[in-house]
C-alpha angles and dihedrals in degrees: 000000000000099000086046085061097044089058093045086061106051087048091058097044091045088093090063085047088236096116095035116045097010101058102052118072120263079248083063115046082043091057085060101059101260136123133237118217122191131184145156122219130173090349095308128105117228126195131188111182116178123177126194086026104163146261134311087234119195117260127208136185116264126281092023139120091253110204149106093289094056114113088230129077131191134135140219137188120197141181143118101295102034154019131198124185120192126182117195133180115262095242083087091077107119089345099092110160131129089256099042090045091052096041087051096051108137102174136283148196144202140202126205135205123237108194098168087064103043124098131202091274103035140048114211110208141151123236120157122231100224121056115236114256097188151049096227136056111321109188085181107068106117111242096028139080093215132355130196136169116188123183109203112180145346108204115161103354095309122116120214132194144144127225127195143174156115111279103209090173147036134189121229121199119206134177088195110125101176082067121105092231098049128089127195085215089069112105116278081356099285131134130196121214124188115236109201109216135149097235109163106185134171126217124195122176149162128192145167115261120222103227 
């Protein structure tokens, strides 16, 4: 009986993701393909763990037949939480291996959600303005103090890295136009404000690639 109520619990806690992601070890939310983001903001430390999180799906360019036989190759992850964006030469078609993977590196870039920080009317998130060239520090990526991406293996179609930095501004979108900021001249009357802010995070993933 005990253990029926146990279940029952974590069923009804799983849409708060307790019973589901925290309970299981980083080893294993990573093993399922999922990813483990981690960031202080403002003193507190904020975690965001998701298992089973989804594929590296190959990316084309618009207006194209977009799969594995495209001379073109490039991968994004997207949810609710994060986004990762990887161009490689196209030299990675039917070639996927660490090395090549990491010989073939074009750049990349990524965008993450805030939610403490959103309103009703606006959605705080940091995305750089330059993309990332290479797999190693980079001190010169526009809103950021220090910037690294690191891949670490491909073993059996999944794809591991770790990145890292210190996040020095935000965006946040708003769709306030009482605001002072805010102009109704801005397209589809938006308006985007930079919050400074010292925000390290670490990010590890790994995902399945879409080859």
């Amino acid at each position: 009986m005990m253990k029926g109520n146990i279940a029952l619990s974590c069923i009804a806690l799983a849409m708060l993701a307790a019973c589901d992601s925290h309970s299981k070890t980083d080893d294993e939310v990573l093993a399922s393909g999922g990813y483990i983001l981690e960031y202080e903001l403002d003193g507190q430390n904020y975690e965001v763990r998701q298992e089973n999180a989804g594929q590296f799906e190959i990316s084309c360019p618009v207006n194209v037949t977009c799969d594995a036989d495209f001379n073109y190759r490039a991968h994004t992850f997207s949810d609710d939480n994060l986004s990762m964006y990887m161009s490689f030469s196209s030299e990675l078609v039917g070639n996927y291996s660490y090395s090549n993977i990491v010989e073939n590196f074009s750049y990349t870039y990524m965008r993450i959600e805030v939610p403490s920080l959103d309103s009703d009317n606006s959605e705080v998130y940091f995305q750089p303005l330059e993309v990332l060239r290479d797999l190693s520090f980079d001190a010169d990526i526009h809103r950021t103090s220090s910037f690294r991406l690191d891949l670490h293996d491909f073993e059996e179609g999944y794809l591991s890295g770790t990145w890292t930095g210190i996040i020095t501004e935000l965006t946040e979108e708003t769709e306030d136009l009482s605001d002072d900021d805010c102009h109704a001249d801005d397209i589809m009357g938006e308006c985007y404000e930079v919050i400074p802010v010292t925000m390290p995070f670490t990010l590890r993933f790994n995902f399945e690639v879409v080859q």
